[in-house]
C-alpha positions as CSV (number, residue, x, y, z in Angstrom):
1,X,-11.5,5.5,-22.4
2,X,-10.2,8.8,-23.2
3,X,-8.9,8.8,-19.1
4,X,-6.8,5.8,-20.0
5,X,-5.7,7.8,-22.5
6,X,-4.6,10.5,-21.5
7,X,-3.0,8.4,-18.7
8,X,-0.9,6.8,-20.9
9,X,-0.1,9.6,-22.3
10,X,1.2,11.1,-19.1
11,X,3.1,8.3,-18.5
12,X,5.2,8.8,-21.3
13,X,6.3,11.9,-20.0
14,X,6.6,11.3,-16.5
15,X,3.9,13.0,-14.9
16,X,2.9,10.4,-12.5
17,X,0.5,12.4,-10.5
18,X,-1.0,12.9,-13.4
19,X,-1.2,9.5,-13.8
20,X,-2.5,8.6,-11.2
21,X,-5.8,10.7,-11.0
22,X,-6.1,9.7,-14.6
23,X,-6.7,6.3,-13.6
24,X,-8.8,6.6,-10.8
25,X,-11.0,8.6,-12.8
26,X,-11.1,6.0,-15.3
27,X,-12.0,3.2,-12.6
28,X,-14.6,5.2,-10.9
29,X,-16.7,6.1,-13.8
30,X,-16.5,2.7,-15.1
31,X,-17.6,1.9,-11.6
32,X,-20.6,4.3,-11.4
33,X,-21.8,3.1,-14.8
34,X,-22.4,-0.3,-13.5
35,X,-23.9,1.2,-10.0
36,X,-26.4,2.4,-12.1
37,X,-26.8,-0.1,-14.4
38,X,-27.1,-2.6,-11.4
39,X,-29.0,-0.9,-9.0
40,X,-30.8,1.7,-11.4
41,X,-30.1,4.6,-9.1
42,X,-27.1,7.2,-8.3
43,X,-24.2,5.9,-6.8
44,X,-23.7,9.7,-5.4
45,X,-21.0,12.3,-5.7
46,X,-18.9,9.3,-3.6
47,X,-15.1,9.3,-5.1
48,X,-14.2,6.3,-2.9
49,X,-13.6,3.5,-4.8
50,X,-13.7,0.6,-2.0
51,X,-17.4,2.0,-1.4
52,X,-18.1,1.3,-4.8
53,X,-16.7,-1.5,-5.4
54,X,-18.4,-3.2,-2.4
55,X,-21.6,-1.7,-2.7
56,X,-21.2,-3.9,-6.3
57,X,-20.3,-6.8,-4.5
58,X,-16.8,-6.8,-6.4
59,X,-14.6,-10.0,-5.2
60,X,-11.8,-9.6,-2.1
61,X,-8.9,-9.6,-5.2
62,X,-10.8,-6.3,-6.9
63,X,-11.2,-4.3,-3.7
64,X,-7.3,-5.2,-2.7
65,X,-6.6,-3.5,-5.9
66,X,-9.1,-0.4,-5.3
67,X,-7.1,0.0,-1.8
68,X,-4.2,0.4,-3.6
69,X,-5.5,2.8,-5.8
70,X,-6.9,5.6,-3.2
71,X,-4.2,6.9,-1.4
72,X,-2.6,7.7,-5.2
73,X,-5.3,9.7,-6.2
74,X,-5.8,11.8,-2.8
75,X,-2.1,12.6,-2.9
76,X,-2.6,14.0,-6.7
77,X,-5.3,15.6,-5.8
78,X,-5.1,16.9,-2.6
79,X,-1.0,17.3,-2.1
80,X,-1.2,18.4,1.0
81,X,-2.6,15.0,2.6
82,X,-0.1,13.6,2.1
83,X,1.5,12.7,5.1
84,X,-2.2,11.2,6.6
85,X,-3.4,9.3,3.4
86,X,-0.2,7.0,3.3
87,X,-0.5,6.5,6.9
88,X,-3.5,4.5,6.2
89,X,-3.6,0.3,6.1
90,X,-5.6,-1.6,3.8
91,X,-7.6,-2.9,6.7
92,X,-8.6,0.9,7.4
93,X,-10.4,1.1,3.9
């Protein structure tokens, strides 16, 4: 909760990269927590959320939405990809 936040937060202010991470942050530990609580292991040290999200079976509409998310949070994270990350289709994920 306090990712979504802080998220909103940043949003206020403009800092959409910021933003961005925020969120995915947000999604992928809400994510793990049910791995677990599903499967009653470890998801891993995995940050993609389309892995997660199909490993839980999520619905075509939810991993559409994960897609979306990922190449966000690399380019916040990792700047410099950039230029590969949004050459990627959904269909690649």
């Amino acid at each position: 909760m306090e990712d979504f936040k802080s998220a909103e937060a940043n949003l206020g202010i403009g800092r959409f990269y910021l933003v961005a991470f925020l969120c995915h942050q947000a999604v992928e530990k809400a994510l793990k927590a049910l791995y677990i609580e599903e499967k009653k292991e470890s998801p891993g040290t995995a940050h993609f959320l389309v892995y997660l999200g199909q490993s839980l079976g999520a619905p075509e509409e939810i991993l559409q939405h994960l897609r979306r998310m990922s190449p966000d949070y690399v380019v916040a994270r990792y700047p410099n990809a950039a230029h590969g990350i949004r050459a990627l289709r959904p269909r690649d994920c």
